[in-house]
VEXZAPA-251028 format. One record per residue: residue number from 1; residue in one letter; chain; x, y, z of N, C-alpha, C in turn. Coordinates in pm, 1 decimal. Layout:
<recs>
REC    nr   rest   kette     n.east    n.north       n.up    ca.east   ca.north      ca.up     c.east    c.north       c.up
REC   NUM      A       A          X          Y          Z          X          Y          Z          X          Y          Z
...
</recs>
This chain:
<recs>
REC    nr   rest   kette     n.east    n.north       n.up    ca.east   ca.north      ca.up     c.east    c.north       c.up
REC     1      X       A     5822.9     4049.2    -3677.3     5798.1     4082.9    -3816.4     5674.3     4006.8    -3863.9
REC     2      X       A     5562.5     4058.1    -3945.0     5452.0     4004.5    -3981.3     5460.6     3919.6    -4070.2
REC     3      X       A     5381.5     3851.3    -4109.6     5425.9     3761.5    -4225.2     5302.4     3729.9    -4316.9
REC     4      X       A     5310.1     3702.7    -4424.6     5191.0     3704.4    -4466.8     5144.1     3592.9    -4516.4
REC     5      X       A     5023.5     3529.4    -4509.8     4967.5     3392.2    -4524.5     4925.8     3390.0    -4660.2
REC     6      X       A     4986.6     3333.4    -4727.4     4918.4     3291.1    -4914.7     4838.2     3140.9    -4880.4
REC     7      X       A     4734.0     3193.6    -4905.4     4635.2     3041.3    -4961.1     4691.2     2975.6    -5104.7
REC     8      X       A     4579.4     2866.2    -5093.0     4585.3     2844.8    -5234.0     4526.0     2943.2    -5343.1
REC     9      X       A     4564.7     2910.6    -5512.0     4455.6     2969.7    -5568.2     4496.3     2939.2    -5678.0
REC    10      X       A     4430.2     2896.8    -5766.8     4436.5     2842.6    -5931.0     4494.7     2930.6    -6008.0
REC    11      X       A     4593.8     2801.7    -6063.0     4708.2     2900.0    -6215.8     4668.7     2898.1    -6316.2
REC    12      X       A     4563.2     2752.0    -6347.8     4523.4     2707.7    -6466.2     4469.9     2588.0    -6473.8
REC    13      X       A     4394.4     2565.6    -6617.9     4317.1     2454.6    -6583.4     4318.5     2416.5    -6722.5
REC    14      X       A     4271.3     2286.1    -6791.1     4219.6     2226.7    -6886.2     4153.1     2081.0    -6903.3
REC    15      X       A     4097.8     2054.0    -7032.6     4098.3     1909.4    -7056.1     4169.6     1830.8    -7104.7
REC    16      X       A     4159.3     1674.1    -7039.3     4233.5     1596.9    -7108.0     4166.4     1501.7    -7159.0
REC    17      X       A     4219.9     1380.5    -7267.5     4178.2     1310.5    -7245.0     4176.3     1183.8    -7139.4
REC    18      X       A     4304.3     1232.1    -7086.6     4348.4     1113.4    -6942.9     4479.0     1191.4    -6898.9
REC    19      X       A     4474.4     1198.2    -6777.9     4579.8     1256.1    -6696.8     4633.2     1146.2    -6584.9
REC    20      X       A     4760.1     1153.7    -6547.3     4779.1     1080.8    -6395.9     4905.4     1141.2    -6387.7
REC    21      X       A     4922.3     1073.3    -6224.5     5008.9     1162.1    -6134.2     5128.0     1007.5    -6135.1
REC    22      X       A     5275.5     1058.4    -6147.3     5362.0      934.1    -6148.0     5503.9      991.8    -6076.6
REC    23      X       A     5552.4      955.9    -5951.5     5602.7      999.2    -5884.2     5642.5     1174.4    -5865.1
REC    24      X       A     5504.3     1205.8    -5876.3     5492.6     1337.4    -5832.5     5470.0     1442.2    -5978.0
REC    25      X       A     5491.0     1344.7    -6103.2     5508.7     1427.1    -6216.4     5367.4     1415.5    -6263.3
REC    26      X       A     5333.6     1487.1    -6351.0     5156.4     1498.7    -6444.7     5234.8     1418.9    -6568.3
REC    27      X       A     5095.4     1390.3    -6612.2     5143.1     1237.5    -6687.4     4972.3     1307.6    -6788.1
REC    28      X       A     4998.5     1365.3    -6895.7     4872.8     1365.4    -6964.4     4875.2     1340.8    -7123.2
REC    29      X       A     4746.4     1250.0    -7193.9     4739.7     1210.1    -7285.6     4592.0     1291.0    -7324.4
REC    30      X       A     4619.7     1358.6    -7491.4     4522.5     1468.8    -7540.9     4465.1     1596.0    -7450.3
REC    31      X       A     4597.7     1643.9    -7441.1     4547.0     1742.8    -7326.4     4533.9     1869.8    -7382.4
REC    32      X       A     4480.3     1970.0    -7350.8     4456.0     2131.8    -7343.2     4365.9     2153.4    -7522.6
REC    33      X       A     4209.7     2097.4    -7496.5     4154.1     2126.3    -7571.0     4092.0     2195.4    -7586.0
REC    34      X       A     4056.3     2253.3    -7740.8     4000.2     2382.0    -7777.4     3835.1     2334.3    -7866.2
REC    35      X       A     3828.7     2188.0    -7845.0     3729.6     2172.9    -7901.7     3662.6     2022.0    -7890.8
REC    36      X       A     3604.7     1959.5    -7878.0     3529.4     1835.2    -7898.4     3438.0     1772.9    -7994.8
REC    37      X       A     3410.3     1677.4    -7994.8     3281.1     1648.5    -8100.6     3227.0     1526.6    -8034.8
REC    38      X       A     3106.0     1575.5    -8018.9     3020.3     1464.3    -7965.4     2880.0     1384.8    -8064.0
REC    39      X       A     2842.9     1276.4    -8004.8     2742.2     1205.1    -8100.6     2575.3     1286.4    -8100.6
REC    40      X       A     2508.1     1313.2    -8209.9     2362.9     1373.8    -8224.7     2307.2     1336.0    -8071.5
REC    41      X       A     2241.2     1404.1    -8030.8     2195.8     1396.1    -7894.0     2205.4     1384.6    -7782.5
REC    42      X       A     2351.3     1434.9    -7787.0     2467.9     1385.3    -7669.0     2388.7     1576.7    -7585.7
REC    43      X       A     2429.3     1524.2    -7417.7     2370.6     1635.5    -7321.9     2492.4     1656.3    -7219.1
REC    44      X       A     2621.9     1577.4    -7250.8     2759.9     1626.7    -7182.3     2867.2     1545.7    -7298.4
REC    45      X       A     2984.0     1581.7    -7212.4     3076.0     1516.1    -7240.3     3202.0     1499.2    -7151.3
REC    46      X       A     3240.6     1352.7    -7223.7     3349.2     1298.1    -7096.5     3493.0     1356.5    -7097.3
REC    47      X       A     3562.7     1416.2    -6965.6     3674.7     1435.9    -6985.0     3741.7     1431.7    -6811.7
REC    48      X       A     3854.9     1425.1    -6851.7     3939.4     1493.9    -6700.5     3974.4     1624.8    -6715.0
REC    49      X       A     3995.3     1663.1    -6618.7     4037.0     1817.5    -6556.8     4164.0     1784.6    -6505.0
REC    50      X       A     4223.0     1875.3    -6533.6     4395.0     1906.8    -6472.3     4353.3     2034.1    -6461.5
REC    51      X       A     4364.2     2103.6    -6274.7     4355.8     2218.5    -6277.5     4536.7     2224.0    -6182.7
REC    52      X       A     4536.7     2336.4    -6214.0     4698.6     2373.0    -6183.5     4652.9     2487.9    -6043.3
REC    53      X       A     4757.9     2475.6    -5972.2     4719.8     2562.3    -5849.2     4898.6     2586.5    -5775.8
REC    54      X       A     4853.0     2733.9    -5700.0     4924.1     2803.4    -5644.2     4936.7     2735.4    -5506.5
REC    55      X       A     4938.3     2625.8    -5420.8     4928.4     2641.8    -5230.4     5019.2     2722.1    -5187.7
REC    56      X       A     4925.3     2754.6    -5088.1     5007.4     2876.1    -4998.0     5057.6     2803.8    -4866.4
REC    57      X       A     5117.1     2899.6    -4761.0     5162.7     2855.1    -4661.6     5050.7     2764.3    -4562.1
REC    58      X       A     4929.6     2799.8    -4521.7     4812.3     2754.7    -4450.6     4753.7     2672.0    -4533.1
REC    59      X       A     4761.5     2660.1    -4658.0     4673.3     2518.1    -4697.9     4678.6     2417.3    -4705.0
REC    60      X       A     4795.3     2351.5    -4649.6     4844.1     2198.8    -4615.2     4706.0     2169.2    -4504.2
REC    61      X       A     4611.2     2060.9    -4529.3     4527.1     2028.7    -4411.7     4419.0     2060.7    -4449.7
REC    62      X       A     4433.3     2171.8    -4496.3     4245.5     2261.5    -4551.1     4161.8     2185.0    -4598.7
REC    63      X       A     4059.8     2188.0    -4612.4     3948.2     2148.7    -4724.7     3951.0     2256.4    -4830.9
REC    64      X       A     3925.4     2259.6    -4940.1     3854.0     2306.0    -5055.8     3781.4     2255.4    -5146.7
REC    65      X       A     3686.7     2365.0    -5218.5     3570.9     2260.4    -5290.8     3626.3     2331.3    -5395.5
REC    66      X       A     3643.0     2255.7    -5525.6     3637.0     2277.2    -5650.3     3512.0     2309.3    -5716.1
REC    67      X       A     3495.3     2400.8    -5810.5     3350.7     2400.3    -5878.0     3387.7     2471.9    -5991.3
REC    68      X       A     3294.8     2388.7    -6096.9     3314.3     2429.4    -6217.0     3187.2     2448.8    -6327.8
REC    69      X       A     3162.4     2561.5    -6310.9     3020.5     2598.0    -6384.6     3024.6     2610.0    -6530.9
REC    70      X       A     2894.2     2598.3    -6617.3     2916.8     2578.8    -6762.5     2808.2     2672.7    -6806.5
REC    71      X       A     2829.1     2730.9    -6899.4     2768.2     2849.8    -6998.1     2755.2     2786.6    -7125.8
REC    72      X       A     2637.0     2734.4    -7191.7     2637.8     2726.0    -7327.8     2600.9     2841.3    -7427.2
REC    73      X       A     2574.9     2815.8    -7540.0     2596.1     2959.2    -7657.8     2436.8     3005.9    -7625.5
REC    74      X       A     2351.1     2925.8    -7609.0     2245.6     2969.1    -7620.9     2197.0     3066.1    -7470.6
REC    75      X       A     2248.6     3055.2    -7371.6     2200.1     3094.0    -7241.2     2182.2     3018.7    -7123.5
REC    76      X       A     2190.6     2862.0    -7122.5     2181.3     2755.2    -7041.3     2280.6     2806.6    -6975.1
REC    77      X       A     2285.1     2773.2    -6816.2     2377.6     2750.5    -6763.7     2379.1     2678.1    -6618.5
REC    78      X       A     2485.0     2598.1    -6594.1     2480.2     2482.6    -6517.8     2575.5     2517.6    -6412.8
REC    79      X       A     2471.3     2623.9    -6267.5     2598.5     2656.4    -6173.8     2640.1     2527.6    -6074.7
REC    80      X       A     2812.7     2534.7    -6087.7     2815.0     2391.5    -6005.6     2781.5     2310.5    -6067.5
REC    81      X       A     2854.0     2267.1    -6222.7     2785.2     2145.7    -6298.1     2853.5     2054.6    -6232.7
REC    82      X       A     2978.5     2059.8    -6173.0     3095.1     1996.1    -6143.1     3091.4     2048.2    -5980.0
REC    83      X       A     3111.9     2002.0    -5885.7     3128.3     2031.0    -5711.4     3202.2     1925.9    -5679.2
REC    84      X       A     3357.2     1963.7    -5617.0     3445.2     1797.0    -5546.8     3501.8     1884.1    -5429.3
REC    85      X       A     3538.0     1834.1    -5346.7     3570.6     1869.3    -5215.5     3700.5     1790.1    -5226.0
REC    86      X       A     3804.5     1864.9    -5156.3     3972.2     1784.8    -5158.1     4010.5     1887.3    -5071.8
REC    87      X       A     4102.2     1773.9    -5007.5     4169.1     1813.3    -4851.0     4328.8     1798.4    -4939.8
REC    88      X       A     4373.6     1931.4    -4935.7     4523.1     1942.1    -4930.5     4629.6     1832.1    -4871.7
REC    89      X       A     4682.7     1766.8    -4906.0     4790.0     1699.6    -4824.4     4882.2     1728.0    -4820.8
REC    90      X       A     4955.8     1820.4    -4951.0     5127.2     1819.1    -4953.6     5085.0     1972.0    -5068.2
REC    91      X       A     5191.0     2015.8    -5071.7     5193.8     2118.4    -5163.4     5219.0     2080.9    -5268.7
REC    92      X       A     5097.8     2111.4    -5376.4     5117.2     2044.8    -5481.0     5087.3     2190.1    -5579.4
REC    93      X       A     5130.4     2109.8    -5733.5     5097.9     2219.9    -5801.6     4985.7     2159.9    -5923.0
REC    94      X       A     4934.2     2088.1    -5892.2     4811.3     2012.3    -5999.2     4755.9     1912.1    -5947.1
REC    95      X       A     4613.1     1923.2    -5944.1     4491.1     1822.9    -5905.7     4426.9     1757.4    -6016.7
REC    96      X       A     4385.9     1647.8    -6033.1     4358.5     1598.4    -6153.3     4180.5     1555.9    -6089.8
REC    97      X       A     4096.1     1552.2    -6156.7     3964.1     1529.4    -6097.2     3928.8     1328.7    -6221.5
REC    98      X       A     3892.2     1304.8    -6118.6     3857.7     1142.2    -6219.9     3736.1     1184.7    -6333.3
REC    99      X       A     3738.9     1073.6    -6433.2     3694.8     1097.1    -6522.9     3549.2     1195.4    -6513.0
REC   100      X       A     3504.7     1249.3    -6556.3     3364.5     1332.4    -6517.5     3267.3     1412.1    -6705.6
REC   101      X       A     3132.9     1420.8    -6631.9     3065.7     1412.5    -6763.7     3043.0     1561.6    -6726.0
REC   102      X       A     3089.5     1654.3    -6826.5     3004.3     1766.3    -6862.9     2900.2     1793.7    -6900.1
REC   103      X       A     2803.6     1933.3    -6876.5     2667.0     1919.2    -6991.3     2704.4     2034.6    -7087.3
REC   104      X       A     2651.4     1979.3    -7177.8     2617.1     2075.3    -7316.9     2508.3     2131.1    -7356.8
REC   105      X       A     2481.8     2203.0    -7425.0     2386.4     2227.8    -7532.5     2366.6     2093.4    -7625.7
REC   106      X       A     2205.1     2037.9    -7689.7     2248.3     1937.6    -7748.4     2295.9     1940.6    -7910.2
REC   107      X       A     2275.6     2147.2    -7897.4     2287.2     2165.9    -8059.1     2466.5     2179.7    -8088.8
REC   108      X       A     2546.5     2174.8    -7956.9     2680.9     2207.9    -7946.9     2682.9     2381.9    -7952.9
REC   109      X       A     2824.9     2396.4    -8010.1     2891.6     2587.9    -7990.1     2925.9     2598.4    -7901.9
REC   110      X       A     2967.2     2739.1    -7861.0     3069.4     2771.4    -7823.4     3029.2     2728.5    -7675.0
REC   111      X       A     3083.6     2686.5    -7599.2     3082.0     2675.7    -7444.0     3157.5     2724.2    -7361.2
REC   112      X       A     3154.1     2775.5    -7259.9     3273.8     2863.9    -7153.4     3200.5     2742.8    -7030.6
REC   113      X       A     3368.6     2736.1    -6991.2     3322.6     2633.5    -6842.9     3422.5     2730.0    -6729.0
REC   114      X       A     3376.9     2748.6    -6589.6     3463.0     2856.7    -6554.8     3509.2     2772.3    -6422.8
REC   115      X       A     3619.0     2748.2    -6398.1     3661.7     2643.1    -6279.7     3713.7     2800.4    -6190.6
REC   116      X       A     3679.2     2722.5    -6050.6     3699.1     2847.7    -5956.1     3683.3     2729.7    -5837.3
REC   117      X       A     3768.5     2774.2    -5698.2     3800.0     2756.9    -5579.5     3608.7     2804.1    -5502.6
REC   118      X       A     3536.4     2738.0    -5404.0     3394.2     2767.8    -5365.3     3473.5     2903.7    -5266.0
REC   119      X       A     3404.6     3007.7    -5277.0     3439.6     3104.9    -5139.5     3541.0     3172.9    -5212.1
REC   120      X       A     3574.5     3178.6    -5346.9     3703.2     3243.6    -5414.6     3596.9     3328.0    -5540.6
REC   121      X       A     3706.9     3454.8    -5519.9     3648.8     3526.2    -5652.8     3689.0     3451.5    -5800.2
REC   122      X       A     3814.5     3457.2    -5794.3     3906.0     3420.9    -5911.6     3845.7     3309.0    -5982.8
REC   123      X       A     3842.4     3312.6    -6103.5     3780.9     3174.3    -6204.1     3863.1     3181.3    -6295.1
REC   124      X       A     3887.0     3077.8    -6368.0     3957.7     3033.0    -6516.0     3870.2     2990.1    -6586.4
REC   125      X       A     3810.8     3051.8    -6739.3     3745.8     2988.3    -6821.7     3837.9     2935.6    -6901.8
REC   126      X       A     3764.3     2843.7    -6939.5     3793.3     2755.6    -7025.3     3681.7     2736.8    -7204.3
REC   127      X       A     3726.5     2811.8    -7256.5     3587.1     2801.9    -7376.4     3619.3     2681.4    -7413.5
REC   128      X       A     3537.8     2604.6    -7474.7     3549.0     2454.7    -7545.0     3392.4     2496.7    -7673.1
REC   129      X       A     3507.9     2459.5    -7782.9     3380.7     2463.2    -7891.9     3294.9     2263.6    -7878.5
REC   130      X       A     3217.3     2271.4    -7857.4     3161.1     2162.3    -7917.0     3065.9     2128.2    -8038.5
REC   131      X       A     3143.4     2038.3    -8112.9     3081.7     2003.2    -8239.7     3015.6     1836.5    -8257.1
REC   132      X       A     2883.4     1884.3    -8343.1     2794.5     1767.8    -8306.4     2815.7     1669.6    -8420.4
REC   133      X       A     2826.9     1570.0    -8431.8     2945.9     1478.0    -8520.8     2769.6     1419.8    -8604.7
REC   134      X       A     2783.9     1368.9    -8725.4     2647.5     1327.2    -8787.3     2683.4     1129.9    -8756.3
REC   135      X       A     2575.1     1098.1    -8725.1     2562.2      988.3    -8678.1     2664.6      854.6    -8673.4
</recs>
């Protein structure tokens, strides 16, 4: 009888302001935002990623690269602003990425960041408004 091989592949994703992993459970503080505010002249911003994922039967062992590209309002866009490479160990259902700087627009608006598996069609955007805070 044939059987069929499920990879991995992303359920979901967001920001936090701090995530961790505590005997196997997600552990997150200011999570699943719809918006930011950063200081006049700011060109990213800091956050963690909690992306949520499907493993399949064959991906215990694998490599995969994470990548997460950014679209600002105006037309900028930053392919691969974000690139991490992670080797599967256990079947899990959430990867947390260490703290990491996004880029922006420096005027802020609307932003789409689209996290996707490298070699995978499938992406999750994520819009994030960013607002530029007065001094």
């Amino acid at each position: 009888m044939p059987t069929s091989i499920r990879r991995m592949h992303l359920t979901g994703a967001f920001f936090a302001n701090a995530a961790s992993e505590t005997n196997g459970m997600l552990e997150v503080s200011g999570g699943c935002w719809s918006s930011t505010t950063v200081p006049p002249g700011s060109t990213g911003f800091l956050t963690q990623l909690v992306i949520l994922a499907d493993v399949g039967d064959d991906s215990v062992g694998q490599e995969y690269v994470v990548c997460v590209d950014a679209n600002g309002p105006t037309g900028s866009r930053w392919t691969a602003a974000l690139s991490t490479p992670f080797v599967v160990t256990e079947f899990l259902v959430f990867m947390i990425t260490p703290q990491i700087m996004l880029p922006i627009e420096p005027a802020g608006g609307r932003h789409v960041y689209n996290v996707r598996i490298q070699g995978q069609h499938y992406q999750i955007d994520l819009p994030l408004q960013v607002y530029v805070g007065s001094g």
